[in-house]
C-alpha positions as CSV (number, residue, x, y, z in Angstrom):
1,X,-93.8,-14.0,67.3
2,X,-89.8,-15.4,66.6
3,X,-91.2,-17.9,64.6
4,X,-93.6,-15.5,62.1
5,X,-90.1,-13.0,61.8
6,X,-87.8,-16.1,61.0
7,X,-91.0,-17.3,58.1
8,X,-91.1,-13.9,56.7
9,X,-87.5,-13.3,56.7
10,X,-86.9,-17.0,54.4
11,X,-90.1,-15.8,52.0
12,X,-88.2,-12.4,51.7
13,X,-84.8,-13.9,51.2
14,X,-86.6,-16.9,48.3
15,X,-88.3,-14.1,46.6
16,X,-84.9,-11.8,46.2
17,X,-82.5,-14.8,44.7
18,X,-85.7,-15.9,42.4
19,X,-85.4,-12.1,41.0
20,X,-81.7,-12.4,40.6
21,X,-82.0,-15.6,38.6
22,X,-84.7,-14.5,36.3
23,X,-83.5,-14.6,32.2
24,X,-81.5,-11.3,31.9
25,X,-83.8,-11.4,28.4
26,X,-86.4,-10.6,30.2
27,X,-85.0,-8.0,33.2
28,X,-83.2,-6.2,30.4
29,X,-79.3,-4.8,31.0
30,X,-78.7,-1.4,30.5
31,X,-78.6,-0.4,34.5
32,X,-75.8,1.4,33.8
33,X,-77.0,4.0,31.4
34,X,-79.6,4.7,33.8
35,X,-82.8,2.9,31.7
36,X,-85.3,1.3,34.6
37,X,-85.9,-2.4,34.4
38,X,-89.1,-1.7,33.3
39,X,-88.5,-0.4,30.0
40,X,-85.5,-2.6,29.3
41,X,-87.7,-5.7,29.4
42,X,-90.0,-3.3,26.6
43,X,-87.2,-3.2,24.8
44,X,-86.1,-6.8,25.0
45,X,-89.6,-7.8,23.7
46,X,-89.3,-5.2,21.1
47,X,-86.0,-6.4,19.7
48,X,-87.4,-9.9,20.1
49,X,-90.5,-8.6,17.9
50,X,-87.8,-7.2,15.3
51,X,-85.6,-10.9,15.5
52,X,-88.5,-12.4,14.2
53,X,-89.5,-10.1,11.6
54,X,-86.4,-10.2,10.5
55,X,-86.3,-14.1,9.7
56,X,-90.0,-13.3,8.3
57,X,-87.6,-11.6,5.3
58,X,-85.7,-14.7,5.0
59,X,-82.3,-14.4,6.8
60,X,-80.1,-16.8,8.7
61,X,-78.2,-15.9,12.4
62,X,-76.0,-19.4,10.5
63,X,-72.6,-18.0,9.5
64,X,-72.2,-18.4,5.1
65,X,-75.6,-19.4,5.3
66,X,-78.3,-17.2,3.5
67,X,-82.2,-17.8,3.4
68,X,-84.7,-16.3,0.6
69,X,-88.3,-16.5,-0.2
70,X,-88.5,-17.3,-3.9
71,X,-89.9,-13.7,-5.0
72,X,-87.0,-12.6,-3.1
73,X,-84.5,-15.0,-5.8
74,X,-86.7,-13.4,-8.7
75,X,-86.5,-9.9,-7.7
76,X,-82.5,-10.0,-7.3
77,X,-82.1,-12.0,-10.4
78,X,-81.1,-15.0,-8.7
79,X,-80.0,-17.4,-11.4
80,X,-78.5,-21.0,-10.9
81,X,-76.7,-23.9,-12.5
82,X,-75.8,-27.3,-11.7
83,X,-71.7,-27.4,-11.5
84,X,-70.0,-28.7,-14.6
85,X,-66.8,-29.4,-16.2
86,X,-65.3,-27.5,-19.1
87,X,-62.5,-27.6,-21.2
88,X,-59.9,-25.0,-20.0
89,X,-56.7,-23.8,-21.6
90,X,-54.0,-20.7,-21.4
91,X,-55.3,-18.7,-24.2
92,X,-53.4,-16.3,-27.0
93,X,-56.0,-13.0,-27.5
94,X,-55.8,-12.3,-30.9
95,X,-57.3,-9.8,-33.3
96,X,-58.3,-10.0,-36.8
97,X,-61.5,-9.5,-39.6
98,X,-63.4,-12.0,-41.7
99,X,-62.6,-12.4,-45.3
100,X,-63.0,-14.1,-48.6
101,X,-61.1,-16.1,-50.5
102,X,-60.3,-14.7,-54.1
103,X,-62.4,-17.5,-55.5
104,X,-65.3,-16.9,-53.6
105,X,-66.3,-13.4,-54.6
106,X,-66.5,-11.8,-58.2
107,X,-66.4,-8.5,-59.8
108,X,-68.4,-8.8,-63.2
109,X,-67.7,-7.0,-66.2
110,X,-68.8,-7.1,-69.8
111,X,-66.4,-8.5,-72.7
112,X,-68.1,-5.7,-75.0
113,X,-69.0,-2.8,-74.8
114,X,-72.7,-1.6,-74.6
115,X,-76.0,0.1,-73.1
116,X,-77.7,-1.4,-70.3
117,X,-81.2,-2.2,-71.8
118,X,-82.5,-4.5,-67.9
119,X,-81.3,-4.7,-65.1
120,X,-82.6,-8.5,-62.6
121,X,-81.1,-7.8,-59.2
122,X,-80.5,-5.2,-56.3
123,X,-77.7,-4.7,-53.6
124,X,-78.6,-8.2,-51.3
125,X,-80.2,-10.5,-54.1
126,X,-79.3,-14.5,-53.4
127,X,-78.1,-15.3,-57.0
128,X,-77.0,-18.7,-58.7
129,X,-74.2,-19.4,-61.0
130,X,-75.0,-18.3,-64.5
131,X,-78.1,-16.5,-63.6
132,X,-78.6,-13.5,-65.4
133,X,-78.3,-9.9,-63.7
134,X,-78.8,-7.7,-66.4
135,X,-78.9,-7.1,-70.4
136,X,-77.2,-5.1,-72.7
137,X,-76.9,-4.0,-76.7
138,X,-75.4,-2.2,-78.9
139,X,-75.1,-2.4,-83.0
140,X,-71.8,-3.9,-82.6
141,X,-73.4,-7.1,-81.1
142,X,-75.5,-7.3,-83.8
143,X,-72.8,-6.8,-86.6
144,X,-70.8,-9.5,-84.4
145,X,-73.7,-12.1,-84.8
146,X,-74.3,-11.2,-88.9
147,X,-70.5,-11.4,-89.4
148,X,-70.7,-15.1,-88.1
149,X,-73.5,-15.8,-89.9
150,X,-72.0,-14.7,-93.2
151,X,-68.4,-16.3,-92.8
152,X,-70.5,-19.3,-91.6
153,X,-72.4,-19.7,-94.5
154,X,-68.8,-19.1,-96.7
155,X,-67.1,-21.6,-94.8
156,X,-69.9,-24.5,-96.3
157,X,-68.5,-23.4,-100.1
158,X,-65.4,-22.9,-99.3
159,X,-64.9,-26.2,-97.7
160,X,-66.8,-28.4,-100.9
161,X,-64.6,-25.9,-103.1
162,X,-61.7,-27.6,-100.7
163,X,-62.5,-31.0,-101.5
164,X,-63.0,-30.7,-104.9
165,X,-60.0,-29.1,-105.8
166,X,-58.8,-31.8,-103.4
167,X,-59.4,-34.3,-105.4
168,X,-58.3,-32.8,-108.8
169,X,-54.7,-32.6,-107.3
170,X,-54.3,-36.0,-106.3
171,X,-55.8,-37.5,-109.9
172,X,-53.5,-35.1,-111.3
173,X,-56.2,-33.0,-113.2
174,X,-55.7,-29.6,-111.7
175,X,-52.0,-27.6,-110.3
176,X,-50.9,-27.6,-107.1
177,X,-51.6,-23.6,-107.0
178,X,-54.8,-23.4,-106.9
179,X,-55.6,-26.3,-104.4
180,X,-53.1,-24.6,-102.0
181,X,-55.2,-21.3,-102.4
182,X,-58.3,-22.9,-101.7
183,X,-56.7,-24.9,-98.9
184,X,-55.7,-21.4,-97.5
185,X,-58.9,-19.9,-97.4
186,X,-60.5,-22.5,-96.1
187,X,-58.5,-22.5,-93.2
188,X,-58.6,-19.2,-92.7
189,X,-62.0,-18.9,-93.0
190,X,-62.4,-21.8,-90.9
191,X,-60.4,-19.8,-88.1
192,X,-62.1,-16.5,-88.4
193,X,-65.9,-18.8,-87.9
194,X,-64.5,-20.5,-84.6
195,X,-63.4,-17.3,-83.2
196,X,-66.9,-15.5,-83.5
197,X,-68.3,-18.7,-82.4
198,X,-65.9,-18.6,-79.6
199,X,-67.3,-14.9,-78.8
200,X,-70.6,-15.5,-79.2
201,X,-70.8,-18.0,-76.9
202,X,-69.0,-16.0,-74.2
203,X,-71.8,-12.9,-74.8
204,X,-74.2,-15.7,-73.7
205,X,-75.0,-16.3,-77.3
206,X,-75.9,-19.5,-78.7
207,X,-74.1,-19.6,-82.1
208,X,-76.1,-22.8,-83.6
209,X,-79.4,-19.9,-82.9
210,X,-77.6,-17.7,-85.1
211,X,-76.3,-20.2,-87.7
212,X,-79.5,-20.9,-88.3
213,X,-80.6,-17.1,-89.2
214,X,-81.7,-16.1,-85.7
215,X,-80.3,-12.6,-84.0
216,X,-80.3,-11.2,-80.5
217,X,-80.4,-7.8,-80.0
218,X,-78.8,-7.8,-76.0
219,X,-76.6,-10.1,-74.9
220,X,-77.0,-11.2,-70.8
221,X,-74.5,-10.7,-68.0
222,X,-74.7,-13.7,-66.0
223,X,-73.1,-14.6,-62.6
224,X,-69.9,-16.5,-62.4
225,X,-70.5,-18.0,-59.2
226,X,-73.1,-18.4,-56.4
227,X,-73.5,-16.0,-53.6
228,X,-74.7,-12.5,-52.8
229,X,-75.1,-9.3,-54.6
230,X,-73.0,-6.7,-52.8
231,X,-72.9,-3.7,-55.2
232,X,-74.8,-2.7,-58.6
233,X,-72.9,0.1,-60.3
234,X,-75.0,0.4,-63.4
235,X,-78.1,2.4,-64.3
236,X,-80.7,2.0,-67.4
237,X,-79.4,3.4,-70.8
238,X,-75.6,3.7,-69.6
239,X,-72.9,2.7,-71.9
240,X,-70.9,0.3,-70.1
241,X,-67.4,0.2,-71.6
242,X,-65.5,-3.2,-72.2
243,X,-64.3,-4.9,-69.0
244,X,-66.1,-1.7,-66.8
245,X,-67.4,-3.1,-63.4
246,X,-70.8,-3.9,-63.4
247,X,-72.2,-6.0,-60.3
248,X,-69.5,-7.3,-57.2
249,X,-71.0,-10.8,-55.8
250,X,-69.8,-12.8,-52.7
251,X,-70.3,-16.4,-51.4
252,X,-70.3,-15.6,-47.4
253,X,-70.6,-18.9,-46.7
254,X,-67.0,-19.7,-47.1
255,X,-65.9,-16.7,-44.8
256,X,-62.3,-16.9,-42.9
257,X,-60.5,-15.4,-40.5
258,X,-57.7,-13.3,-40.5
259,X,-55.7,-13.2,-37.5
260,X,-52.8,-10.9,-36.5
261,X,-50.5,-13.4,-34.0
262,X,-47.9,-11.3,-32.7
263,X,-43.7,-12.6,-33.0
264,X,-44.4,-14.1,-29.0
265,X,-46.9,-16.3,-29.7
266,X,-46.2,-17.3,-33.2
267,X,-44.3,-20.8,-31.9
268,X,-47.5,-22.0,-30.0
269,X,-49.3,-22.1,-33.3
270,X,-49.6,-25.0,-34.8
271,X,-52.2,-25.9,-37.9
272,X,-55.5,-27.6,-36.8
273,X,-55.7,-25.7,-33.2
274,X,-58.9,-24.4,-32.5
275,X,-59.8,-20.7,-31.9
276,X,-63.2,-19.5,-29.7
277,X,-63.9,-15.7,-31.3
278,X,-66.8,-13.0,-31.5
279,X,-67.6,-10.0,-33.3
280,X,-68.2,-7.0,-32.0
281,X,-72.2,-7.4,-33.2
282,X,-72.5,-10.7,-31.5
283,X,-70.3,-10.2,-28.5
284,X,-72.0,-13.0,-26.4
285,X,-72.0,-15.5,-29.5
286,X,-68.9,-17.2,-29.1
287,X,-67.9,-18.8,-32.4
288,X,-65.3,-21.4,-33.5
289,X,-62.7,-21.9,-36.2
290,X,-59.8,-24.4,-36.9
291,X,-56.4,-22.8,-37.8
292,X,-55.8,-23.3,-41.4
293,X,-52.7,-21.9,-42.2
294,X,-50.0,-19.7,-40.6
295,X,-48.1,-17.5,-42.6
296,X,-44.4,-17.1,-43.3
297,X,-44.1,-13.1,-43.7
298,X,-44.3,-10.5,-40.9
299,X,-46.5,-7.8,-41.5
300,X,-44.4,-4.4,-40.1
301,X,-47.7,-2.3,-38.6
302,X,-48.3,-4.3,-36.3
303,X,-45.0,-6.9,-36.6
304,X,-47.2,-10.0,-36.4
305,X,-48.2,-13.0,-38.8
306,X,-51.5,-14.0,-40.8
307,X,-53.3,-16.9,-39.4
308,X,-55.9,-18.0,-41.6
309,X,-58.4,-20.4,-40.1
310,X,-62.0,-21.8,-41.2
311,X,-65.3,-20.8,-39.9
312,X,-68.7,-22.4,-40.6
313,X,-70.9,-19.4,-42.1
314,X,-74.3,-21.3,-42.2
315,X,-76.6,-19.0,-41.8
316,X,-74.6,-16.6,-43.6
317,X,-75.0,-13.5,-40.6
318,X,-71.2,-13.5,-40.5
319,X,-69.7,-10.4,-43.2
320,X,-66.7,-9.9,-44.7
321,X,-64.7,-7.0,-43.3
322,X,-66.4,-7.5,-39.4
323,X,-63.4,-7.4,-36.6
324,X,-63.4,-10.2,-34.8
325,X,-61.8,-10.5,-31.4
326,X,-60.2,-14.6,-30.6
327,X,-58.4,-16.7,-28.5
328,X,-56.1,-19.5,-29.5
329,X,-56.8,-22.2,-27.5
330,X,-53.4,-23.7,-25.6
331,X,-52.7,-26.4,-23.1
332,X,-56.8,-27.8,-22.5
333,X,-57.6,-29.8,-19.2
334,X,-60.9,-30.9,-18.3
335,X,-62.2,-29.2,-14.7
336,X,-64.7,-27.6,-12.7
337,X,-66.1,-24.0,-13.9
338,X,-68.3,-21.5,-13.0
339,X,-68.7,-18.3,-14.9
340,X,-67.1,-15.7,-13.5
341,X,-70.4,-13.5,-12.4
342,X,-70.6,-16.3,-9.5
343,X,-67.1,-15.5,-8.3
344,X,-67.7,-13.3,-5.0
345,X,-64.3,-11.7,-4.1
346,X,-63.6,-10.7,-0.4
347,X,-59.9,-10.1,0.0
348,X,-57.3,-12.6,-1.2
349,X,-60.5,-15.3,-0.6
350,X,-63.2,-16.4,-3.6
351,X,-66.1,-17.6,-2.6
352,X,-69.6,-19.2,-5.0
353,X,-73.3,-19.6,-3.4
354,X,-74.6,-23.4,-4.1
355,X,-78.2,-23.9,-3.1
356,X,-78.0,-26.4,-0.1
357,X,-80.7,-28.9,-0.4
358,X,-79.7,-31.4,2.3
359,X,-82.0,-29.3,4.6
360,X,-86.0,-29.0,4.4
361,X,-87.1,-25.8,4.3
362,X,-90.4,-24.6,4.3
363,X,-92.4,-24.3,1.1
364,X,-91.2,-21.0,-1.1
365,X,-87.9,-21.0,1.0
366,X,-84.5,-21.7,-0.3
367,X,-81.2,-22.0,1.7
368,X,-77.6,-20.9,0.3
369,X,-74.5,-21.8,1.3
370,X,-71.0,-19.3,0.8
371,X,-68.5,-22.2,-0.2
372,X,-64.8,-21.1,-0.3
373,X,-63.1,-22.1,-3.6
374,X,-59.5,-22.2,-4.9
375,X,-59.9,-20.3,-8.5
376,X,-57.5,-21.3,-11.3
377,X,-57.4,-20.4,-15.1
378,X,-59.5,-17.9,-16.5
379,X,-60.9,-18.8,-19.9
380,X,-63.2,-17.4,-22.3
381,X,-65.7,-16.1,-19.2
382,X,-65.6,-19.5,-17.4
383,X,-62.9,-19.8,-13.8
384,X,-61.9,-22.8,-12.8
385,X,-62.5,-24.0,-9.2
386,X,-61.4,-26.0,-6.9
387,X,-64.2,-27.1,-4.2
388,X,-64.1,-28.4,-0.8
389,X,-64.4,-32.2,-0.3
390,X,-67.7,-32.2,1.6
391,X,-69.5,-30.1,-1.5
392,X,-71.5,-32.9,-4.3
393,X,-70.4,-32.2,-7.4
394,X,-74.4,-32.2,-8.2
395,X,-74.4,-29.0,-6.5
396,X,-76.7,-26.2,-8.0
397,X,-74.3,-23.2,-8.5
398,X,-75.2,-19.2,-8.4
399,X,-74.1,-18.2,-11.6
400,X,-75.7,-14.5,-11.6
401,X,-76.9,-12.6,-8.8
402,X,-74.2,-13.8,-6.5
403,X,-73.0,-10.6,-5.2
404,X,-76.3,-9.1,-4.5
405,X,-76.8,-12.9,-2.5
406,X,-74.0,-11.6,-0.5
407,X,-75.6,-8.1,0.2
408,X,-78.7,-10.2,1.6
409,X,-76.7,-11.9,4.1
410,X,-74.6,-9.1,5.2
411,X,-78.1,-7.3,5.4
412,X,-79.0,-10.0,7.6
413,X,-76.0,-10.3,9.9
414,X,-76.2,-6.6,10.3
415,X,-79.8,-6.7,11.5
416,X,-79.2,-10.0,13.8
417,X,-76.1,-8.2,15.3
418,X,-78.1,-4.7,15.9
C-alpha cells in the first residue's frame, strides 16, 4: 500500500512541473486580469493566426527592413533607380525672360505708299528671306515705272548727243558752250535714271523689265529675314502709308536669355559659365545656356545686372517674352545623388530605401532596406549623399514612393508589436 502512495505521489509531482514548463505561447499570460488559461491559449493561436497574416501582406519583424509583393510596389507608386553620380554645384537663382536680338526679328514697312491689293501669310506662317507677304498699288507706282522708262529712253540721245559734241570740241569744230551743256544734261539725266532704277529695284521691281516697255501694277512686300510671322496689321483695300507697319517677323531660333543677377552675386559671374533654367510652361524641362555676356550698368528696379547667355532653340517651342526661372552654376564636384522625393526625413536623420538583392526572396517579393545617409548640397532637385561603406554603389535606389515605403513598414511594425 506505501509503495502505490509513494508511485502516485512521483506521477502527481512529474505531471505538475511538465505543466509549469510548458511554452508560455501556448498556456497564455494574462492570469492577472483574471482571463482562464483556456482562453489565453485561444488567444495566443489567434494572434499567431494574425502574425502570419500579417507577413501574407508582405512585412518584416527585421528593423529598416520592409517586404512588398510587387502589386503592392505598383499600387504605391514605387519607382526605383540605380545610384549615380551627378555634377553638383552652389547655385545663384536667378530670374529673367527670353529675347531677340535686334537682328533677328523685323518690323516691315513699305517705301511707298499704297493699297493692299493680296495679302500671302497669317499670324504663325514659317517664312523665308525675300518671300513675298503681300502686294500693293497705287498710280504713283505706276507713274514711278513710266518716268524711268521715259528718262531712260532720253538718257540713250542724250548720251550720243554727248559724244558727238564731244568730239566737235576736241577737233576744234564746235564751242566749248554747248558741249558743256550737253555734258550737263547728260549727267544729270544720267543721275535722275539711276535713282528710279535704284527705287525700282527696292519696290521689288526689275528695272531691265521696265526698260524694256513692261509695267507692274503692285509692287511685293517681301521678308527681310527668315523666321516667323507674329503679327499682320493690314487688311484688303487699305492704304498703307510710307514706312506704316505692315507684318512684325521673328527668328525664334536664336532666342536668349535675359537674366537679372543681383549686386551679391555679380563677382561669381564669369563669361562661358553655364546656367540650368525652365519656364514656367515646361517646369520639369530643365534647359541649358552658356553665359554670353554680363553687363556693365545696374538696372535701379530691381538694382541688378543683365546677363545675356545662349540657348539652343531647335525646335523653336521656346518664345520670346516667356519668364524663365535659372540657376548659375558655381563650384561643380562630381558625387552621389538621389532626387530629393527619395530623401525620407525623421528628425535631424535622412534616410533612402535601396532594394536589397543579396537575399532570395520568393517569386513577386521584394525586400527594402532603410539606409541612413549624410545629405550635402542641394542642386537643381538632385541631394547629394553620402552612403555607408557596406552599401554597393550598384545599389537600386527609391526615387518616388519612398515615404509611403516608410508608412508600409511602420504599418508593419505596428501590427508585429500589437
Amino acid at each position: 500500500m506505501k509503495n502505490i502512495l509513494l508511485v502516485s505521489t512521483v506521477l502527481f509531482t512529474l505531471m505538475f512541473m511538465s505543466c509549469n514548463d510548458a511554452p508560455k505561447s501556448e498556456l497564455g499570460h494574462n492570469e492577472a486580469e483574471g482571463v482562464s488559461k483556456t482562453n489565453e491559449a485561444g488567444e495566443d493561436a489567434h494572434g499567431e493566426e494574425g502574425h502570419s497574416e500579417g507577413e501574407e501582406e508582405g512585412h518584416s519583424e527585421e528593423e529598416g527592413v520592409v517586404e512588398l509583393t510587387k502589386q503592392q510596389a505598383e499600387t504605391i507608386g514605387l519607382e526605383m533607380k540605380l545610384l549615380e553620380e551627378r555634377n553638383l554645384g552652389n547655385n545663384i537663382k536667378v530670374t529673367g525672360t527670353l529675347e531677340l536680338f535686334p537682328q533677328d526679328k523685323a518690323n516691315i514697312s513699305p517705301f511707298v505708299g499704297g493699297n493692299v491689293s493680296s495679302i500671302k501669310v497669317i499670324p504663325g506662317d514659317n517664312v523665308k528671306k525675300g518671300q513675298v507677304l503681300a502686294y500693293i498699288e497705287h498710280p504713283d507706282i505706276i507713274a514711278m515705272q513710266q518716268d524711268y522708262q521715259e528718262k531712260n529712253d532720253e538718257l540713250v540721245f542724250l548720251k550720243q548727243d554727248f559724244e558727238r559734241k564731244q568730239t566737235l570740241y576736241d577737233k576744234g569744230v564746235s564751242s566749248g558752250k554747248e558741249f558743256q551743256m550737253a555734258q550737263s544734261k547728260f549727267r544729270s539725266t544720267t543721275s535722275s535714271v539711276n535713282g528710279l532704277r535704284s527705287q525700282l529695284r527696292l519696290l521689288g521691281i526689275n528695272p531691265d523689265k521696265v526698260a524694256e516697255g513692261q509695267i507692274y501694277s503692285a509692287v511685293p512686300i517681301t521678308s527681310p529675314i527668315s523666321g516667323y510671322v507674329d503679327e499682320v496689321m493690314i487688311s484688303l483695300g487699305d492704304y498703307v502709308a510710307q514706312q506704316s507697319k505692315m507684318f512684325s517677323i521673328s527668328d525664334n531660333s536664336k532666342i536668349y536669355v535675359n537674366f537679372k543677377v543681383y549686386e551679391k552675386d555679380i563677382k561669381q559671374i564669369k563669361q562661358g559659365q553655364q546656367i540650368y533654367f525652365s519656364t514656367a510652361s515646361r517646369p520639369d524641362e530643365l534647359l541649358k545656356a552658356t553665359v554670353r555676356s554680363v553687363g556693365k550698368t545696374f538696372n535701379t528696379d530691381p538694382k541688378a545686372l543683365e546677363v545675356l547667355a545662349d540657348i539652343e532653340n531647335k525646335d523653336k517651342n521656346l518664345l520670346p517674352g516667356m519668364y524663365v526661372e535659372g540657376r548659375i552654376v558655381q563650384g561643380e564636384k562630381k558625387g552621389f545623388a538621389v532626387p530629393e522625393a527619395a530623401i525620407i526625413k525623421e528628425g535631424e536623420q535622412s534616410f533612402i530605401f535601396i532594394l536589397d538583392e543579396d537575399e532570395e526572396m520568393e517569386a513577386g517579393k521584394m525586400k527594402f532596406k532603410m539606409i541612413p545617409v549624410t545629405v550635402g548640397i542641394t542642386d537643381l532637385g538632385f541631394v547629394e549623399v553620402n552612403l555607408p561603406a557596406e552599401v554597393s554603389k550598384d545599389a537600386k535606389v527609391v526615387i518616388n514612393g519612398a515615404y509611403n515605403l516608410s508608412s508600409e513598414m511602420v504599418k508593419g511594425e505596428l501590427e508585429h508589436g500589437h
